[in-house]
PAZAPA-4460 file (N, C-alpha, C; in steps of 0.05 Angstrom, whole numbers, plus 32768, in hexadecimal, padded with zeros to 4 digits):
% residues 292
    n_x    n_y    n_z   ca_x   ca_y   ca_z    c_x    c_y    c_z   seq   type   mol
   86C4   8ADA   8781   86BF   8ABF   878C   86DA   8AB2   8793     1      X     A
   86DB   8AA9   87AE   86F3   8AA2   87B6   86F2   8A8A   87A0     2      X     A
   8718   8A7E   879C   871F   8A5B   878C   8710   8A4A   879D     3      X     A
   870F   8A42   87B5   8702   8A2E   87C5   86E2   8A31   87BA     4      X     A
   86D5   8A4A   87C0   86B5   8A47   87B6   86B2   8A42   879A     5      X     A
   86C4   8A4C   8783   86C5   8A47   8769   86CC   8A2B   8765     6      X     A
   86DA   8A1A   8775   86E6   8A03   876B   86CC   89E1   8776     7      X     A
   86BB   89F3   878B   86A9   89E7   8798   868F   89DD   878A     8      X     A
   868C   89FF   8771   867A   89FE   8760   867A   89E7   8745     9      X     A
   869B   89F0   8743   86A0   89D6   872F   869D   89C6   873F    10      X     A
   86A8   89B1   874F   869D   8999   875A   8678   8999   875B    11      X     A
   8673   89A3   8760   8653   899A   8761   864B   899A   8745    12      X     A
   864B   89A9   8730   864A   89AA   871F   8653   8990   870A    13      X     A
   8673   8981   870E   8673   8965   8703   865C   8954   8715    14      X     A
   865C   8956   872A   8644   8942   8735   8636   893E   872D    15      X     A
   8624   8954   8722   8608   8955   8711   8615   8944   8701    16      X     A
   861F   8947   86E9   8628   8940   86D7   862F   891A   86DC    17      X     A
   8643   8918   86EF   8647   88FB   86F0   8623   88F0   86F6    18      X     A
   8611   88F7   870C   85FB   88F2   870D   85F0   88DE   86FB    19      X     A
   85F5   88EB   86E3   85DB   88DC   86CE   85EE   88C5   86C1    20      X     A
   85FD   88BF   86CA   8616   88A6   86C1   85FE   888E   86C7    21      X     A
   85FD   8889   86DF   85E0   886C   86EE   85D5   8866   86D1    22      X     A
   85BE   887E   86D3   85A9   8875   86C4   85AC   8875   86A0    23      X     A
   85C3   8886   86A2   85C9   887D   8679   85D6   8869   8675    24      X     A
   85EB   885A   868E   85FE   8840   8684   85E0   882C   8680    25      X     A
   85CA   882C   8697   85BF   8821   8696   85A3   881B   867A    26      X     A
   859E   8835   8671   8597   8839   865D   85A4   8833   8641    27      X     A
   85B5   882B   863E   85CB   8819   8629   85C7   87FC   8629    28      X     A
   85C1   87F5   8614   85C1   87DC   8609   85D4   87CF   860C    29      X     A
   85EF   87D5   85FC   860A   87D1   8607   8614   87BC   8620    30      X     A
   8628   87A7   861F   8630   87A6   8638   8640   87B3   864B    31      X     A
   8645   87AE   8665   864E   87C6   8671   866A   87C4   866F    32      X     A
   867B   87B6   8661   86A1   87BA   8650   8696   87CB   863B    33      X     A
   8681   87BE   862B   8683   87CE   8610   8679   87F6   8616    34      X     A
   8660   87F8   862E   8663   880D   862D   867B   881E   8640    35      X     A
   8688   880E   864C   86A2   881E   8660   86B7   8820   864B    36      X     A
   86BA   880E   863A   86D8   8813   861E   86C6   882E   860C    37      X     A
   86AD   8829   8604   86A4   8841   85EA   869B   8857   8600    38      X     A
   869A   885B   8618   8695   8873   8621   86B2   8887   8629    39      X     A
   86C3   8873   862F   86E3   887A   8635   86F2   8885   8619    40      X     A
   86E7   887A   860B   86F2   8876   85E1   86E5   8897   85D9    41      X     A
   86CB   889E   85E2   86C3   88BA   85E1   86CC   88D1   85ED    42      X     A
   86D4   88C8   860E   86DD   88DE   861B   86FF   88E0   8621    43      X     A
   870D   88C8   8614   872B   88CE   860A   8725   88E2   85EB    44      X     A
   8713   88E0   85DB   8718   88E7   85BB   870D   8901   85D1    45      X     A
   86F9   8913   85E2   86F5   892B   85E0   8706   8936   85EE    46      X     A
   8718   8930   8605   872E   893B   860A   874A   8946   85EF    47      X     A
   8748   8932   85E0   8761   8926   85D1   8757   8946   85B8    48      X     A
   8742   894A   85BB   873C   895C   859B   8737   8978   85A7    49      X     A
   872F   8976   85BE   8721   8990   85D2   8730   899B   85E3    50      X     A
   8745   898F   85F9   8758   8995   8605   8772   898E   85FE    51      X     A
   8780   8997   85E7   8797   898B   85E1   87B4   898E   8600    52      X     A
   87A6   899D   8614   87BF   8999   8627   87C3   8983   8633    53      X     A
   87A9   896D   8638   87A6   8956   863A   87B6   893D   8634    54      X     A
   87B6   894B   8615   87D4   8934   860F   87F8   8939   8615    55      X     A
   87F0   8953   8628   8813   8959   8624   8819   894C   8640    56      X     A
   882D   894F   864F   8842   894A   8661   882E   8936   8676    57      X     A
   883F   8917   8667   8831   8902   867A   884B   88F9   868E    58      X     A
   8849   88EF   869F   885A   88E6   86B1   8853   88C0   86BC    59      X     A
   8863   88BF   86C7   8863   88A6   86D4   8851   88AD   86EF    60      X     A
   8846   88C6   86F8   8834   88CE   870F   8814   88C1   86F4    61      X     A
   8818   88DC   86E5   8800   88D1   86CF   87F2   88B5   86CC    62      X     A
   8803   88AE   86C3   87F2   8888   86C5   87F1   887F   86CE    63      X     A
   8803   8881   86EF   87F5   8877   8702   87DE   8879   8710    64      X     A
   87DE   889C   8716   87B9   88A1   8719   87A5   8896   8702    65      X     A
   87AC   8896   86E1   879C   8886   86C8   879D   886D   86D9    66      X     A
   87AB   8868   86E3   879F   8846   86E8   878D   884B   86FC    67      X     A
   8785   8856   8710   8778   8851   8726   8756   8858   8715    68      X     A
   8758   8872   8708   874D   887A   86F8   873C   886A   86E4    69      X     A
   8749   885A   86DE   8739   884D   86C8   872B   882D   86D4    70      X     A
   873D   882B   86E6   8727   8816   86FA   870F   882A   86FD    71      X     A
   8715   8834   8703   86FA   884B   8717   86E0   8849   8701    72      X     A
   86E5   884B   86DB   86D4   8855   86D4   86CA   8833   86C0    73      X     A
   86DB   8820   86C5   86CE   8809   86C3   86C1   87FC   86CB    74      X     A
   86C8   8800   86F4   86B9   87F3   86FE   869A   8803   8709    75      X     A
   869D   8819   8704   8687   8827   8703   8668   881D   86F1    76      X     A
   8676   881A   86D4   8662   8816   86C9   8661   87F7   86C8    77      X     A
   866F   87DE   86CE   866D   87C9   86DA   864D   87C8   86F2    78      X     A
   865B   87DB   8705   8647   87D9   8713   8630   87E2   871E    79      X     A
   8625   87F6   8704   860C   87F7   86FE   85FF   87ED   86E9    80      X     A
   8608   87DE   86E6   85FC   87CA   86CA   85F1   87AF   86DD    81      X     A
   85FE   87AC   86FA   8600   8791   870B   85E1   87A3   871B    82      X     A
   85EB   87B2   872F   85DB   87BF   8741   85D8   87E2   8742    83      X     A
   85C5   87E3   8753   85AF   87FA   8750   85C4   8814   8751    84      X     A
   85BB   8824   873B   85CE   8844   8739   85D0   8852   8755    85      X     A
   85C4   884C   8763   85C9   8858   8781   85D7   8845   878A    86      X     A
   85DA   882D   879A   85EE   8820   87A6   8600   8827   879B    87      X     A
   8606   881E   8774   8629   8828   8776   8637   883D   8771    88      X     A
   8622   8856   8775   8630   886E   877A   8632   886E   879F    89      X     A
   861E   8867   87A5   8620   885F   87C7   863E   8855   87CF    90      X     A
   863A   883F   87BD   8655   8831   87CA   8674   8846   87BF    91      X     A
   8672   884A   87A9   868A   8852   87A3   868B   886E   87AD    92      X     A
   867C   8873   87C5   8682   888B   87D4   868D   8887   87EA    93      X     A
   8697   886F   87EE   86A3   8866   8804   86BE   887C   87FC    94      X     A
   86D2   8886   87EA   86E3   888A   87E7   86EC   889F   87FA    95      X     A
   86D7   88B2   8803   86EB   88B9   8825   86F4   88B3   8834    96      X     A
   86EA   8898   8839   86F7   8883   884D   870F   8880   8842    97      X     A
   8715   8873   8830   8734   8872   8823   8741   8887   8824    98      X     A
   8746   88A2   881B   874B   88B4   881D   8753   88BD   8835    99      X     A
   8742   88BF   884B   874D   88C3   8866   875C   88B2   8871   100      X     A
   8762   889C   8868   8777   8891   8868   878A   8890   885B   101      X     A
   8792   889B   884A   87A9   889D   8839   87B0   88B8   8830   102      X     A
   87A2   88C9   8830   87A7   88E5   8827   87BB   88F5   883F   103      X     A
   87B9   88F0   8852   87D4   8904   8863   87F2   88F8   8857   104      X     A
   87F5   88E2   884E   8812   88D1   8846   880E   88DA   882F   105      X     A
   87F8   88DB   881F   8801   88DD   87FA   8801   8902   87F5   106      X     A
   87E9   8912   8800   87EA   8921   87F5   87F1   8940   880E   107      X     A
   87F5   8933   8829   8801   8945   8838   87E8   8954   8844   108      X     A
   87C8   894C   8840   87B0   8958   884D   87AF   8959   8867   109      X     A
   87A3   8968   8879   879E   895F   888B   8785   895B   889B   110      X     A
   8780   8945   88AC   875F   8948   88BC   875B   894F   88D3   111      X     A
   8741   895D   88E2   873A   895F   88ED   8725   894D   88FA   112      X     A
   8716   894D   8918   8702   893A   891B   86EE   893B   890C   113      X     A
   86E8   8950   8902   86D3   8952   88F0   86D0   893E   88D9   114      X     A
   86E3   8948   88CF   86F0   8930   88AF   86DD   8916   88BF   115      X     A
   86F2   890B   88D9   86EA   88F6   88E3   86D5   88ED   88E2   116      X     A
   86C1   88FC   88EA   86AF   88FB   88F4   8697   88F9   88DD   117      X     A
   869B   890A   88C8   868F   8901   88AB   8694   88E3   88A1   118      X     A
   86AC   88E1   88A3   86B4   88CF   8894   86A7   88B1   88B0   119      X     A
   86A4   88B4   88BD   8695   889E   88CF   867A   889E   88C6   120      X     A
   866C   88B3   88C5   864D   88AC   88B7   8655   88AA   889D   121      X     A
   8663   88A9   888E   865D   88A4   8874   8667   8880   8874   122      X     A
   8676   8879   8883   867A   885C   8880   865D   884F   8899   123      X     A
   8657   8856   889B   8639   884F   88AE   8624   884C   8898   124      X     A
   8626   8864   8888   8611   885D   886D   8617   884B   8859   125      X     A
   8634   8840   8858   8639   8834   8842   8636   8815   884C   126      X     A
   863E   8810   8865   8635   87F3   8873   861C   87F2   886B   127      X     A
   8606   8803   8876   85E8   8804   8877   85DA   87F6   885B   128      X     A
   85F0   8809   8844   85E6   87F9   8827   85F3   87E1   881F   129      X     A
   860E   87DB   882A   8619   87BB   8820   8605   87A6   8836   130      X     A
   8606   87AB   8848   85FA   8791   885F   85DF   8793   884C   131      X     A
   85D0   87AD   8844   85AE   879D   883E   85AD   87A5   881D   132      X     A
   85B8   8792   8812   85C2   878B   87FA   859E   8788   87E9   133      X     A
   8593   879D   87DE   8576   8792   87CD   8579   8784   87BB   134      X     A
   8561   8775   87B4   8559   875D   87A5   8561   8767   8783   135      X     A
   855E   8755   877C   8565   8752   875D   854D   8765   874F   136      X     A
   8548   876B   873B   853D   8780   872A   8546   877F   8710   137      X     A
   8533   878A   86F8   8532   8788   86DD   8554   879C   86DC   138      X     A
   855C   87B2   86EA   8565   87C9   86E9   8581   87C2   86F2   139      X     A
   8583   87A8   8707   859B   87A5   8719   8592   8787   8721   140      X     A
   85A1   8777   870B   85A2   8757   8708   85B1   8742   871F   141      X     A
   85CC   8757   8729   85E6   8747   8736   85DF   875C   874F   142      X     A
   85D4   8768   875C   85DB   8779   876A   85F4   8773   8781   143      X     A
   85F7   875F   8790   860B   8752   879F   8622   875D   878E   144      X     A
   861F   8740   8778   8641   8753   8763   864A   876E   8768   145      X     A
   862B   877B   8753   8628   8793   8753   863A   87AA   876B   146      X     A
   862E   87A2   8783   8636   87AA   8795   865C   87AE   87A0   147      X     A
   8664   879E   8796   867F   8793   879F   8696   87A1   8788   148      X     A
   8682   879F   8775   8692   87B1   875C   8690   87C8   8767   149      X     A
   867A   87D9   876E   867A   87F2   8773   868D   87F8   878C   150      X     A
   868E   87E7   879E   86A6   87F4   87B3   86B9   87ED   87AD   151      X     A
   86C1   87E2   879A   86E2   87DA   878E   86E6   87FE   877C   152      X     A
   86CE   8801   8778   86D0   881B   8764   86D1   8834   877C   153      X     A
   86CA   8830   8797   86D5   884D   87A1   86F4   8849   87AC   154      X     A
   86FD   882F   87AF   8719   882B   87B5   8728   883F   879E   155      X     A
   8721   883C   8780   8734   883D   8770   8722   8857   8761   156      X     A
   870D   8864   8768   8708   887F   8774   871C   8895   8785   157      X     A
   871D   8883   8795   8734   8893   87B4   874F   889E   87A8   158      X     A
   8758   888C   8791   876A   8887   878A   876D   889F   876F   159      X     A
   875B   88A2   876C   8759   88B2   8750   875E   88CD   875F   160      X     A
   8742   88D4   8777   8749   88EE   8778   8763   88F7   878D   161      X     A
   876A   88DF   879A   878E   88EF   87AC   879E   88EC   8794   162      X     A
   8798   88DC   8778   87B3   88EA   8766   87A8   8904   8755   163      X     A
   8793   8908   8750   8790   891F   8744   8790   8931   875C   164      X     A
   878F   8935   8777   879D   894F   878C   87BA   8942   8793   165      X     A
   87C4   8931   8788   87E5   8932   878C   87F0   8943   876C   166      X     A
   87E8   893C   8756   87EB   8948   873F   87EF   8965   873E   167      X     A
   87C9   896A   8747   87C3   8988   8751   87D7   8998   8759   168      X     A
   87EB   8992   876E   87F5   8993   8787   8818   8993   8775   169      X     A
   881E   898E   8768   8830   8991   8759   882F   89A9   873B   170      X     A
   8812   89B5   8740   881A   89C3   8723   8829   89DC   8725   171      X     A
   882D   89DE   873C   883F   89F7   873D   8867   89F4   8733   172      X     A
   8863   89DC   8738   8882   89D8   872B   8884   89BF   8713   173      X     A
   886D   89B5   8711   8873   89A4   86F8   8852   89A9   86DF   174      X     A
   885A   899D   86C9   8849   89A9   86B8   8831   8992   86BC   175      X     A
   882E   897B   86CB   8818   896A   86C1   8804   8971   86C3   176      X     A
   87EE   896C   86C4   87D8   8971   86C3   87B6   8957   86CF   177      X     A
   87AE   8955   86D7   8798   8948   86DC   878B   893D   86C4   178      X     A
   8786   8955   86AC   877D   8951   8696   878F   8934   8687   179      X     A
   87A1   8933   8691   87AD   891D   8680   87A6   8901   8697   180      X     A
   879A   8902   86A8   87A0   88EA   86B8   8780   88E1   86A9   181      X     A
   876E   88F3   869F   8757   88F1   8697   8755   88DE   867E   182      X     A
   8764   88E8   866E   8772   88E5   864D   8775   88C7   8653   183      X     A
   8789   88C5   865F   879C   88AF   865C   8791   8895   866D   184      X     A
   877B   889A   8685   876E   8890   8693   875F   8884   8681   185      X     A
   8748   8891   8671   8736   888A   8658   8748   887A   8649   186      X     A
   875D   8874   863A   876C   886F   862B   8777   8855   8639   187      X     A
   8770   885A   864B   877D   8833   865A   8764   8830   865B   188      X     A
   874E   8837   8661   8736   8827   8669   8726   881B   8652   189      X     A
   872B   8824   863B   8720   881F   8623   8737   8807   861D   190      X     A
   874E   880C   8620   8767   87EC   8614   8756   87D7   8622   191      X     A
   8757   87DB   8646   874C   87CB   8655   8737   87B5   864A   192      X     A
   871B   87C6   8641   870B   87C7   8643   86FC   87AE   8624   193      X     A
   8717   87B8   8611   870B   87B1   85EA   8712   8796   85E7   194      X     A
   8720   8788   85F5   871B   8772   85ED   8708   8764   85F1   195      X     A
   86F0   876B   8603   86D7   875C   8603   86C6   876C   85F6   196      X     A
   86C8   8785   85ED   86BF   879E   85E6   86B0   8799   85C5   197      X     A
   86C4   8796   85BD   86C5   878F   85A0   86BE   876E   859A   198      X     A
   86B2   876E   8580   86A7   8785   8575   8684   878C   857B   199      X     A
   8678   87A5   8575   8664   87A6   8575   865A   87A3   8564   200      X     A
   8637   8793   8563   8623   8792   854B   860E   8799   8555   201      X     A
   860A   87A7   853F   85E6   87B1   853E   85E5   87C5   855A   202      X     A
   85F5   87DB   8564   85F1   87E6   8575   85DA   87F9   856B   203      X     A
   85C2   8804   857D   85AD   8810   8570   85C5   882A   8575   204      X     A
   85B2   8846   8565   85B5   885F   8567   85B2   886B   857F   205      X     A
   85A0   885F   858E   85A5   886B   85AF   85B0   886A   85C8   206      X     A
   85C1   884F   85BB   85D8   8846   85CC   85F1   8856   85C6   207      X     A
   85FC   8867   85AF   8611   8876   85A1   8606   888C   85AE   208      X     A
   85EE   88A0   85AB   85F1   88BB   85C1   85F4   88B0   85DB   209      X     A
   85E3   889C   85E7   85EB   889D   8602   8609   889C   860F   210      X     A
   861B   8883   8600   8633   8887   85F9   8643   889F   85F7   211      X     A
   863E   88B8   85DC   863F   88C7   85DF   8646   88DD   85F8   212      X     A
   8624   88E3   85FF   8626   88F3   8617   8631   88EC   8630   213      X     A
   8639   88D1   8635   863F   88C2   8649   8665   88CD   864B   214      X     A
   866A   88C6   862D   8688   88CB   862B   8690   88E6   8625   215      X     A
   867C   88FA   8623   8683   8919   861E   8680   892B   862F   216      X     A
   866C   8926   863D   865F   8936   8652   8664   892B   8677   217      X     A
   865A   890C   8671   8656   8905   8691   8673   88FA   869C   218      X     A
   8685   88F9   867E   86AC   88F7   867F   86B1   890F   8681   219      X     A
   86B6   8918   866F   86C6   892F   8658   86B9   8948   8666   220      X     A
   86AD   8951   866A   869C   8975   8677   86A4   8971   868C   221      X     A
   8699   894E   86A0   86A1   895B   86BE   86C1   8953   86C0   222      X     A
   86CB   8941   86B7   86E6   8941   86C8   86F7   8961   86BA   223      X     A
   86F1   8969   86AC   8700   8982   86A1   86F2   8999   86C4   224      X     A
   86DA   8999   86C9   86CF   89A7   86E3   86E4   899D   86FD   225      X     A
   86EC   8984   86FF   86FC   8974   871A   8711   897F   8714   226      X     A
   8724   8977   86F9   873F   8978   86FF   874F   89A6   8701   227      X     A
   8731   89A6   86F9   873F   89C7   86F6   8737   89CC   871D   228      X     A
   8724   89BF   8729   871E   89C1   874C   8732   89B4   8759   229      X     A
   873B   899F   874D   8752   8991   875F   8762   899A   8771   230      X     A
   876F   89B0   8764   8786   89BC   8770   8784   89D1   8789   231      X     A
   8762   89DC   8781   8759   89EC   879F   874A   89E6   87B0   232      X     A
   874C   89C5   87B6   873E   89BE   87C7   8747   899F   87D5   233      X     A
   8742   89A0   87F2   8752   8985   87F8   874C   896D   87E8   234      X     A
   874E   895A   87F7   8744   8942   87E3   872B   8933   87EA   235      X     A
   872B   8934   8805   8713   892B   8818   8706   8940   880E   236      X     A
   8704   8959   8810   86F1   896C   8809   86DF   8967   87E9   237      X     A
   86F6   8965   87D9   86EB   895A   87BA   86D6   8948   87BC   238      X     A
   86E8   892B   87D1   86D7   8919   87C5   86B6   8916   87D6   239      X     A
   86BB   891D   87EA   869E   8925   87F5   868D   8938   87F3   240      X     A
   8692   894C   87E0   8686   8967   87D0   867C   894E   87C0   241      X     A
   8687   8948   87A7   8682   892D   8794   866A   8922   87A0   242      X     A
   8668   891E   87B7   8655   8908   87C4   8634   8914   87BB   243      X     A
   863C   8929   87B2   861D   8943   87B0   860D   892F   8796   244      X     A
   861C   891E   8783   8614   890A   876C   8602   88FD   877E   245      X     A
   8600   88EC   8783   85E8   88DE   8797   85CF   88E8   8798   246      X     A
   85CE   8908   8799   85B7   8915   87A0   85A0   8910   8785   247      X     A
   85A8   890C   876E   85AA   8916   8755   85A1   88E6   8743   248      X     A
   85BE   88DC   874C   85BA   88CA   873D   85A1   88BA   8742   249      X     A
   85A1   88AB   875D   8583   889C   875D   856B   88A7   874F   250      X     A
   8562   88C3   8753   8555   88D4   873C   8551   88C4   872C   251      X     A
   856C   88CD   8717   8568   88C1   86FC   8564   88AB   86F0   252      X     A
   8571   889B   8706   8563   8879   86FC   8544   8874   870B   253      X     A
   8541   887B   871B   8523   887C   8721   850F   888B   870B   254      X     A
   8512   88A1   8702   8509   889F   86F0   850C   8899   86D1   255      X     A
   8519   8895   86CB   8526   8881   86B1   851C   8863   86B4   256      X     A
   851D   8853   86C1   8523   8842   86CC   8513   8830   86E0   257      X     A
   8503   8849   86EF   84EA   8841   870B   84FE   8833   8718   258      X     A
   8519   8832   8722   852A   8821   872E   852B   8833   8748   259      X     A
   851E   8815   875F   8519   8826   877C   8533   8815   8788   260      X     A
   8549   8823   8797   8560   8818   879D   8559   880C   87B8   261      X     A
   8546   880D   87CC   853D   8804   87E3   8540   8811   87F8   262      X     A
   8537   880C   8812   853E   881F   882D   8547   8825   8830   263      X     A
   8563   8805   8830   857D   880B   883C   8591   881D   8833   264      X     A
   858B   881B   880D   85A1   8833   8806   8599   8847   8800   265      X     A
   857B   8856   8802   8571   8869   8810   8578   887B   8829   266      X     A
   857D   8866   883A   8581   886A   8853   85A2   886A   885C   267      X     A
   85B3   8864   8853   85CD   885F   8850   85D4   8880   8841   268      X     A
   85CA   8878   8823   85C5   8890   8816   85CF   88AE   8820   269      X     A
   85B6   88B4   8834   85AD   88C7   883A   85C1   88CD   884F   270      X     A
   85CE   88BF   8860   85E7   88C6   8874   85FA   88C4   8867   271      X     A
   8602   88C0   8855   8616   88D4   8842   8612   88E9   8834   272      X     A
   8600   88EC   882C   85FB   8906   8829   85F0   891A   8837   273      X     A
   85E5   8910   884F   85E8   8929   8860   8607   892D   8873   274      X     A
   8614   8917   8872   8638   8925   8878   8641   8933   8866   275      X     A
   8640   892A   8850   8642   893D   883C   8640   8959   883E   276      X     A
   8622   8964   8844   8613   8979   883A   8622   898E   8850   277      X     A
   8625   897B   886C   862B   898A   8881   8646   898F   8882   278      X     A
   8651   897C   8881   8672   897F   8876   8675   899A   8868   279      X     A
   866F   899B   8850   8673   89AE   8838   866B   89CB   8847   280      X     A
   8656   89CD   8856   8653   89E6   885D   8662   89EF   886C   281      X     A
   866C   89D9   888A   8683   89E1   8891   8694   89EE   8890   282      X     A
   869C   89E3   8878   86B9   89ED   8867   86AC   8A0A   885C   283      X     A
   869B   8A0F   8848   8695   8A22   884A   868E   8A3F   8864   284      X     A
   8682   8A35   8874   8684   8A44   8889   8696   8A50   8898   285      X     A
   86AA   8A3C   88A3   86C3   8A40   88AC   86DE   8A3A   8898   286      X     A
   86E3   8A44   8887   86FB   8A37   886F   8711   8A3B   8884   287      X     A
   8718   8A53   889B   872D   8A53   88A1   8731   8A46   88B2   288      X     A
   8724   8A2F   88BA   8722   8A19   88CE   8727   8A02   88C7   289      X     A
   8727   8A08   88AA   8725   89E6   889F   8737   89E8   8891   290      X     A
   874F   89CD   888D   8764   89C2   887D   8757   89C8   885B   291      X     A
   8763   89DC   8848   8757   89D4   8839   8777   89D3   8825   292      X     A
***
């Protein structure tokens, strides 16, 4: 199996995985600081005990991607606690758009019309779901807010994955690692996060697994799947492979939840993920055609 189809597999593979993030933040009692600090507090402690390379060789590159990073996973669960698990994975899929704009200067990629041309329907779908903003719901209280958090979160998305393929992109002459932008990312987002965090009372028992699996598996399993793909695959390519989550999250809060996200991000939805789908084969079909 060629690195590009192996590294493709991992990416789809964290997708699943991020997927069920929507409907468990939402399934937490918790508020959404207290569960973004104790979910970050689990998946810094399973790196920290499980990958000890994690903690070695940080840089001044390191915490700068941790910073973009740990916006990313605050305002995430910010804003699905506000609005519907599909808009703000919707929205925070805007991050190709950013990317195609900044990735030929940061990480030396290059595009084609194609790129273009994805990356135009996927900002067509993401208008589609900000302009028809759905009504309020037991599930998604602020959705407006909601909403605004989530595209602040693919800005600082964009940002995560051109430093983890600028990182990538350096391991051949320096020792850092992705795994530490993860570590140390978690590790600011939880400082961030504890002063409103703390303290907790009376958290039930099913708020600690969800917690748990939130910070071991839907952190800790997939970004260990991304940062080992990083390095064989562009960055646009990552993050619109990534986009395959969508298929998966509404799912789970619909059924968890009966949370119907509406036409528009249905319909928005669905033209990102079919650039997506088509994109990806692309690349697969023709690899020696495509910048990878």
């Amino acid at each position: 199996m060629r690195p590009l189809t192996r590294a493709s597999w991992a990416l789809a593979s964290a997708a699943l995985l991020f997927s069920t993030g929507g409907a468990l933040i939402k399934s937490c009692s918790l508020s959404g600081v207290q569960v973004a600090c104790y979910r970050s507090v689990v998946a810094a402690l399973f790196f920290i005990l499980l990958l000890p390379q994690a903690r070695r060789h940080w840089s001044w590159r390191t915490l700068l991607v941790a910073l973009a990073y740990a916006g990313t996973v605050i305002l995430f669960v910010l804003a699905n606690k506000l609005t519907t698990a599909a808009a703000t994975i919707f929205l925070q899929s805007a991050a190709p758009v950013y990317i195609l704009a900044l990735s030929p200067w940061l990480t030396g990629d290059k595009f084609n019309r194609l790129d273009f041309g994805v990356v135009l329907v996927v900002m067509l779908g993401l208008i589609i779901m900000f302009i028809y903003t759905p009504g309020r719901s037991q599930s998604a209280p602020q959705p407006a807010t909601g909403n605004l958090l989530a595209a602040a979160s693919g800005i600082t998305w964009a940002g995560t994955i051109l430093g983890l393929r600028w990182i990538g992109q350096r391991q051949a002459t320096s020792r850092e690692s992705g795994l530490g932008v993860v570590l140390s990312g978690n590790l600011l987002a939880a400082l961030l996060c504890a002063p409103w965090a703390w303290p907790a009372e009376q958290v039930p028992a099913t708020d600690w697994w969800l917690i748990g699996f939130l910070g071991i598996f839907q952190i800790g399993v997939a970004y260990v799947l991304v940062t080992w793909a990083m390095p064989h695959v562009a960055a646009l390519h990552a993050s619109l492979l990534l986009l395959i989550e969508p298929v998966v999250n509404p799912v789970w809060a619909w059924f968890i939840h009966a949370e119907h996200p509406g036409q528009a991000t249905l319909v928005g939805g669905g033209l990102v993920l079919l650039a997506t789908l088509f994109y990806s084969w692309q690349r697969q079909k023709f690899p020696a055609k495509m910048n990878v």
